[in-house]
FIBA-682812 format. One record per residue (C-alpha): residue in one letter; residue number from 0; x, y, z. Coordinates in pm, whole numbers, plus 32768, in hexadecimal, padded with zeros to 4 digits. Layout:
<atom "A", NUM, <X, Y, Z>>;
...
! end
This chain:
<atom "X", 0, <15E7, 51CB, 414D>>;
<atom "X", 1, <16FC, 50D8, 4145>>;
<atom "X", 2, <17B9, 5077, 4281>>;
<atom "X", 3, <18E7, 513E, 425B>>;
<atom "X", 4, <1805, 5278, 4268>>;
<atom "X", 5, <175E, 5244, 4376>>;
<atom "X", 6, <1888, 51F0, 4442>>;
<atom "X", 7, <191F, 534F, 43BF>>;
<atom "X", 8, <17D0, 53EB, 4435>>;
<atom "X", 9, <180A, 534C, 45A6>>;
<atom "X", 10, <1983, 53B7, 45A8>>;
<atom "X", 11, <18FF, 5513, 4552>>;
<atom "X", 12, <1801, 5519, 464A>>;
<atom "X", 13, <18B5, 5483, 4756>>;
<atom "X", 14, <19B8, 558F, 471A>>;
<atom "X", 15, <18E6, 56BF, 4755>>;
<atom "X", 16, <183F, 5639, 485F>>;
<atom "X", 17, <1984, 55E1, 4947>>;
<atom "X", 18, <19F5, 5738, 490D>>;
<atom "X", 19, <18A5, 57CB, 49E2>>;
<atom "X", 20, <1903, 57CC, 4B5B>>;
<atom "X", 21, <1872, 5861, 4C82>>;
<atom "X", 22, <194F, 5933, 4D51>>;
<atom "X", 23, <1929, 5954, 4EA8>>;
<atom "X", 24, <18EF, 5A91, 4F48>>;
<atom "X", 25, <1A48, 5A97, 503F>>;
<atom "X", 26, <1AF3, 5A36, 4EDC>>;
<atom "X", 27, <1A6F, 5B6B, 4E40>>;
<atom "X", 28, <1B51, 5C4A, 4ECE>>;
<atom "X", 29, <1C7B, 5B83, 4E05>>;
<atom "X", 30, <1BD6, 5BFA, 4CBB>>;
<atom "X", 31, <1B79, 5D5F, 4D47>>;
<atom "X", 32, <1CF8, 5DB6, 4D41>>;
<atom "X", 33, <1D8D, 5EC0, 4C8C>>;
<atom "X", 34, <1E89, 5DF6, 4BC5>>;
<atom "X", 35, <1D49, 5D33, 4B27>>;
<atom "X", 36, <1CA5, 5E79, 4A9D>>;
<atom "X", 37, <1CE3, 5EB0, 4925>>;
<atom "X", 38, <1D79, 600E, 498F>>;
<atom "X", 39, <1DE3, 6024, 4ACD>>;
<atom "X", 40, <1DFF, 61AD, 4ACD>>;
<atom "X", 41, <1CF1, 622F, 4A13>>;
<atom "X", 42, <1CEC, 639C, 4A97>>;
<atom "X", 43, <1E86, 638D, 4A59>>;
<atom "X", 44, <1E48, 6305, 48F1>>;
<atom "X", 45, <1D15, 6436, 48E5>>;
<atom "X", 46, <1DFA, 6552, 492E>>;
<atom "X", 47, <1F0C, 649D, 4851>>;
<atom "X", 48, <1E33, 64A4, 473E>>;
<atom "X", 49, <1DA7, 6627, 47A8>>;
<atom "X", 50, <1F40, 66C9, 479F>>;
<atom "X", 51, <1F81, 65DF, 466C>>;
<atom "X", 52, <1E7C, 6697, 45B5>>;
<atom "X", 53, <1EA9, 67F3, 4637>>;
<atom "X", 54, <2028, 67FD, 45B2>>;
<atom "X", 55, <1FE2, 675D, 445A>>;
<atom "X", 56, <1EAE, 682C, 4439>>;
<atom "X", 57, <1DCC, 66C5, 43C4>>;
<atom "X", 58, <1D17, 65E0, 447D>>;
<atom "X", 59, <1CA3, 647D, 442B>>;
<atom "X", 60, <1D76, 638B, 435B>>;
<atom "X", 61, <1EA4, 6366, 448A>>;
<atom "X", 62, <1F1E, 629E, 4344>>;
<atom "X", 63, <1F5D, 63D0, 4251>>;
<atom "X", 64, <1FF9, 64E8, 4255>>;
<atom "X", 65, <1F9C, 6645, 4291>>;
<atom "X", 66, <1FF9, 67B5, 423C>>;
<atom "X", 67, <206A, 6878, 4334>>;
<atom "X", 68, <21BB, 68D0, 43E4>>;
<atom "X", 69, <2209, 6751, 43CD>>;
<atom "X", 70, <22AC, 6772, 452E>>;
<atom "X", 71, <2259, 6611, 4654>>;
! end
């Protein structure tokens, strides 16, 4: 292993490593907020998804479209 390796090896390691910290439980409550979650309203997005699907008579694939009365 030449030199430039293993110096690529360290940068790599020491990269991964800084990104590990512990948080402190009185901090915890910062990350614990609702604007952190990846959906902030997950019964909202549930009954979203439940009317979405009753009125184009599909469910699954939010992406494609349905059959149905195509009204929203």
């Amino acid at each position: 292993m030449n030199k430039a390796n293993r110096l690529f090896i360290l940068w790599i390691f020491t990269a991964s490593v800084s990104g590990c910290a512990e948080v402190a439980p009185w901090e915890r409550g910062n990350l614990a907020k609702p604007q952190m979650a990846l959906d902030p309203t997950p019964m909202q997005t549930g009954f979203r998804s439940h009317i979405y699907g009753s009125r184009e008579a599909a469910s699954g694939g939010d992406a494609g479209s349905g059959g149905g009365c195509g009204c929203y």
